[in-house]
N, C-alpha and C positions, 0 to 999 in steps of 0.2 A: 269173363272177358273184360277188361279192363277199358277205360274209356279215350287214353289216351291211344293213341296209331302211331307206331315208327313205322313209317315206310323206309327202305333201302334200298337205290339203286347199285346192283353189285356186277361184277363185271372182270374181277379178277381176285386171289387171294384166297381159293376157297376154305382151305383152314381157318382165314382170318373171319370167315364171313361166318362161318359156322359158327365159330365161338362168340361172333354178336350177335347172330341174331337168337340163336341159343339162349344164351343168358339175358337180353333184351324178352323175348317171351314167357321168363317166367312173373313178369310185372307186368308186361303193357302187351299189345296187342301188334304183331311185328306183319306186316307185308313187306313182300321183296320181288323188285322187278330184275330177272337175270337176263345181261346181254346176249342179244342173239351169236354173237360169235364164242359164249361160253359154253362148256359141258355141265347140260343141267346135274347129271348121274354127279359130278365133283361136287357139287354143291348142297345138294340135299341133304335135311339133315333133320331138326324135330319137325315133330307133326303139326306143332302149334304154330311153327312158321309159314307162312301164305306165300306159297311163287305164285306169282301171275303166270298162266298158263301161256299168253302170249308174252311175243319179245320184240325188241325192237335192237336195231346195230346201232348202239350209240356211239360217235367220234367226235370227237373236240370239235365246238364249235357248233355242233350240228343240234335242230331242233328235234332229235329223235329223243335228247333226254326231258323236254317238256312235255314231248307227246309220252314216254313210260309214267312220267312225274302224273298226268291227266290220269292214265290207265288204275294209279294205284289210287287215286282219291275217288274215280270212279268206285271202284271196290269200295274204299273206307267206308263211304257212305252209305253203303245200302248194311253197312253195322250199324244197327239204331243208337247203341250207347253211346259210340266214339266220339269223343268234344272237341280233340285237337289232334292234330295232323303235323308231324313231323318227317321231315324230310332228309336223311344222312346220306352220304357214300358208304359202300361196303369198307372201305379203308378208316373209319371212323372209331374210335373208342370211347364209351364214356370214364370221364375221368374223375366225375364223383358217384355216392353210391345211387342202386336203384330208388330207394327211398327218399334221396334229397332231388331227384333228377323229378320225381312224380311231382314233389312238393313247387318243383319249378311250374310244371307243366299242369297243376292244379291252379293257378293262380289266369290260367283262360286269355289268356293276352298272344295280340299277334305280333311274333319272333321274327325281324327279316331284315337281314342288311342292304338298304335301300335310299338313292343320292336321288330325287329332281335334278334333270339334266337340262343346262340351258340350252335354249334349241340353237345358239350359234356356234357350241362348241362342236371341237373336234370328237369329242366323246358320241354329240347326234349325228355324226355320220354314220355310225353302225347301224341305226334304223330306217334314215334319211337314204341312204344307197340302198338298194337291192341288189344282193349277192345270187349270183346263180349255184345251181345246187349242189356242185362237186368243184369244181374249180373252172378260171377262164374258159371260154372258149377256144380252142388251138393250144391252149398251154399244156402241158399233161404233166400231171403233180408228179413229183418226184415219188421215183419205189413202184408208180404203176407203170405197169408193162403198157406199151400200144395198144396192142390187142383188145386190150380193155376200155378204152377211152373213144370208140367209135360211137354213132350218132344210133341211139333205135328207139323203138316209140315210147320206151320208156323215159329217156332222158328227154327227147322231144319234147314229151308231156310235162317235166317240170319244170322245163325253159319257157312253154306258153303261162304253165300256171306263175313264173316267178314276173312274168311281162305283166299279168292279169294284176299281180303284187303291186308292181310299178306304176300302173298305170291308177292304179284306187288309193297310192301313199299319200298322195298331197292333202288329202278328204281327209284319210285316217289321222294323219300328223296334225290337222287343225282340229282333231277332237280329243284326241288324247294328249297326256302331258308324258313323257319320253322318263322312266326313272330307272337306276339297276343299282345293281351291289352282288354281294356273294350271292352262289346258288343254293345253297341250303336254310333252311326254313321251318318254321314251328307256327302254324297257325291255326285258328280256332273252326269248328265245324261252321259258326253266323260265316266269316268269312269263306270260307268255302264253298259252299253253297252260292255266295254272289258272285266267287271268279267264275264256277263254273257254269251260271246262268249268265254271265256275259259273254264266256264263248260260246255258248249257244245261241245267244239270241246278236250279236253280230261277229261276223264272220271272218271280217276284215283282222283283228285283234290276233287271229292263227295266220291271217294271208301274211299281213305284214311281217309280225314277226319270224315266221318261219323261213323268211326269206331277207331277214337281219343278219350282221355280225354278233355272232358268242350269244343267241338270243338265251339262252339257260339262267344270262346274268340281268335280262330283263324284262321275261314274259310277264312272271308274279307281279315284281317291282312296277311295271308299267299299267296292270289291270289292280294293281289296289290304289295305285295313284288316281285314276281313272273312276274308280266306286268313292272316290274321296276318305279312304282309311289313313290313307299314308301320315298324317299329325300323331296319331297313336299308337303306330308302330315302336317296339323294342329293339335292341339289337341281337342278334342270328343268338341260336345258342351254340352253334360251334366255332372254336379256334383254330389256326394255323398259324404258323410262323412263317413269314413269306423275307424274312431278311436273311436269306442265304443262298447259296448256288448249288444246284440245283435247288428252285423253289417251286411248291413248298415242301417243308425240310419234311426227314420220315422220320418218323420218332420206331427208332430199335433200340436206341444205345438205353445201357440198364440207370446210366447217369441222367437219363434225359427227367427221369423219375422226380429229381430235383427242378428244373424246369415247371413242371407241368404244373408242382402244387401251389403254384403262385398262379395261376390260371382261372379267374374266376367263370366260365361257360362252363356249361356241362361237359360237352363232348371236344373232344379235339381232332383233327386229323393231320398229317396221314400216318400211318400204320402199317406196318406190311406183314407177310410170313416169318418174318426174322424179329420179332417182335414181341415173339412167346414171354420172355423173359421179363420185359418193361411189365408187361400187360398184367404179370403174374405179381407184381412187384404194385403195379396202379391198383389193383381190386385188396392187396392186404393192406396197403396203406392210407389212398384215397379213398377209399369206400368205407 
């Protein structure tokens, strides 16, 4: 078993997922958390690959992918080997070989694209407000029916617990220092071990956040700020191309193959079903 962890949060694409995390386990050691809104039976595929038996509904925005992100490092750890923890989307490719990708990931350094936010920007509003759990009160999101959007003690109970949020933010915000960046991530077992003893031992660090904007892009980033790592942080190891419309861009086109080899990170995304062909074209040539 190999000591580095890719975890994969996947959630659509199952061909595309197959063929990573596939190829991803014959070097490293792959967990995969599948959206609860997916067909596990689509996805299954070698043996070497680890589903998390639970699932979570992850949606933009929403702190369900912090809490799968938690579930797999939970797992990782109880692997005595594993030293680093890698974090991709199922839509991810690496775009160099498994052999240079180890070489990366042998070198034990925490990977994460991560800004210190000054507390007066507009940026600290996403932590400074607390967001209720689904949308407005009385407003009902577009695409959901009525029917749907009624009051029951479920929703009740995350309306107290986001007040509970609200009401302990101003304490939290003067201990912490507010940071984010991309969600994806490559960091070392020392580190992990500390995020995960800080959410255990305060509590506030899930309240808050979980009841922040886009928190995905700043639970890590704000609890390594927070253990004082953030000076020695590297940048994320994966790419996107975010300058075009619809962003970010998907790499199908078998041209894109030129792109990409100018791309110093490991991995890139995103990638889809229609993709076979790039993908067949990245592994003879980049790799």
């Amino acid at each position: 078993m190999s000591v580095h962890c890719i975890m994969i949060l996947a959630h659509r694409a199952p061909r595309l997922f197959k063929r990573l995390s596939d190829r991803l386990a014959k070097d490293f050691t792959v967990i995969a958390h599948l959206d609860a809104s997916a067909d596990r039976q689509e996805f299954a595929g070698s043996a070497d690959v680890f589903l998390l038996p639970q699932s979570h509904r992850i949606r933009w925005g929403s702190y369900a992918m912090i809490a799968a992100a938690l579930d797999m490092l939970k797992h990782g750890l109880t692997i005595e080997k594993a030293e680093t923890f890698t974090l991709i989307s199922g839509d991810t490719y690496p775009v160099c070989s498994p052999r240079k990708l180890a070489e990366i990931l042998d070198q034990r350094v925490d990977c994460i694209d991560s800004d210190l936010v000054a507390p007066s920007s507009e940026t600290a509003q996403r932590i400074k407000n607390t967001y209720l759990p689904d949308t407005q009160i009385g407003e009902l999101r577009p695409g959901m029916h009525f029917l749907h959007r009624y009051l029951d003690s479920d929703i009740t109970g995350l309306v107290a617990d986001a007040e509970r949020s609200r009401l302990a933010r101003p304490q939290f915000l003067a201990d912490y220092r507010y940071a984010k960046g991309a969600q994806w991530w490559s960091l070392t077992r020392g580190t992990v071990e500390k995020i995960m003893a800080l959410v255990d031992e305060d509590p506030r660090l899930v309240e808050a956040l979980r009841f922040s904007a886009i928190p995905d892009e700043a639970f890590f980033q704000t609890a390594i700020a927070k253990l004082g790592l953030h000076e020695a942080i590297r940048p994320s190891l994966v790419f996107a191309k975010w300058d075009t419309v619809p962003a970010p861009h998907t790499f199908e086109r078998v041209e894109d193959i030129e792109f990409l080899k100018g791309q110093k990170r490991p991995f890139a995304r995103k990638f889809s079903e229609a993709s076979d062909g790039l993908i067949q074209r990245i592994e003879e040539e980049l790799w």
